[in-house]
C-alpha positions in Angstrom: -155.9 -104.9 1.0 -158.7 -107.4 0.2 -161.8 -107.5 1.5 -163.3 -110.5 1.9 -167.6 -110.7 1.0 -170.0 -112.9 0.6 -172.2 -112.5 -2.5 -175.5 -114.0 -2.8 -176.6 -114.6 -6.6 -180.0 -114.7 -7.9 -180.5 -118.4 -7.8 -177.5 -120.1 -6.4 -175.4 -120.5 -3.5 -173.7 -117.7 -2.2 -170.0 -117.3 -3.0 -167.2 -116.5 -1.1 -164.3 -114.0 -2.5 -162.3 -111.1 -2.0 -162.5 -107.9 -3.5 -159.6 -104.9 -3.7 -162.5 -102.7 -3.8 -166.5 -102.6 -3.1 -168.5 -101.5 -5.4 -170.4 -98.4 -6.3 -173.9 -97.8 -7.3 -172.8 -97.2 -11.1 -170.7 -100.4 -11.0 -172.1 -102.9 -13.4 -169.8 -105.0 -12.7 -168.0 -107.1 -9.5 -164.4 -108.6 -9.7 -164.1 -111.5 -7.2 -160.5 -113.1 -6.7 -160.4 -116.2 -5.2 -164.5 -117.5 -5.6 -165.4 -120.5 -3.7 -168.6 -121.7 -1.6 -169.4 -120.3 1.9 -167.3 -123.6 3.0 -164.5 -123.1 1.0 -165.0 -125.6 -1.5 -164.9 -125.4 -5.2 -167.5 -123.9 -7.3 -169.1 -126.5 -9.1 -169.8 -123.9 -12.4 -166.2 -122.5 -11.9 -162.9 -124.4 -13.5 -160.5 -125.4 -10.0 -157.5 -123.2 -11.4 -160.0 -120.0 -12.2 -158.5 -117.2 -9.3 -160.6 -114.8 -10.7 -164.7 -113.9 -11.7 -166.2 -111.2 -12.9 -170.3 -111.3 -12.3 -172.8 -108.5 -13.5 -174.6 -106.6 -10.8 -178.1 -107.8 -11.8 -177.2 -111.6 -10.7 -176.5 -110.2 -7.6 -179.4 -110.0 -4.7 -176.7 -108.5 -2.2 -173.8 -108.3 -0.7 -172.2 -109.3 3.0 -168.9 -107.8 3.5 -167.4 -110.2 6.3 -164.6 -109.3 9.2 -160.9 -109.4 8.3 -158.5 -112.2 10.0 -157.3 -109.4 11.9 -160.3 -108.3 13.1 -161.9 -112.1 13.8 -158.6 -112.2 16.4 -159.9 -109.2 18.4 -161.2 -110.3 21.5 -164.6 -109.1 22.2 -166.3 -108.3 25.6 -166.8 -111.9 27.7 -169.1 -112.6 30.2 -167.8 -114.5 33.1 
């Protein structure tokens, strides 16, 4: 199952992926499939048919790990 994240990168936009796994402290290394901006356009440093990057951790300022589809269509508590 992917997970989808939002990486921010020393110095650029952040990028939006998925990832089969997160990564651990000794991880050098992050695999995103599917990298495009946080509004789903191209990346401008990325070829458009390149599915999959591979960034070191030091570029890497932090990572947001964002809700599924399936849990976005969970309805929350609403005030009436």
């Amino acid at each position: 199952m992917a997970i989808p994240i939002l990486i921010h990168l020393s110095g650029e936009d952040p990028v939006r992926g998925e990832v089969d796994d997160l990564p651990t402290p000794a991880d050098t290394m992050i695999t995103i499939n599917n990298p495009r901006k946080r509004d789903g356009k191209d990346l401008r440093y990325v070829l458009e048919n390149v599915v999959t990057v591979v960034f070191p951790m030091h570029r890497i300022s932090f990572i947001e790990i964002l809700p599924s589809v399936e849990e976005e269509k969970i309805i929350g508590f609403v005030r009436e």
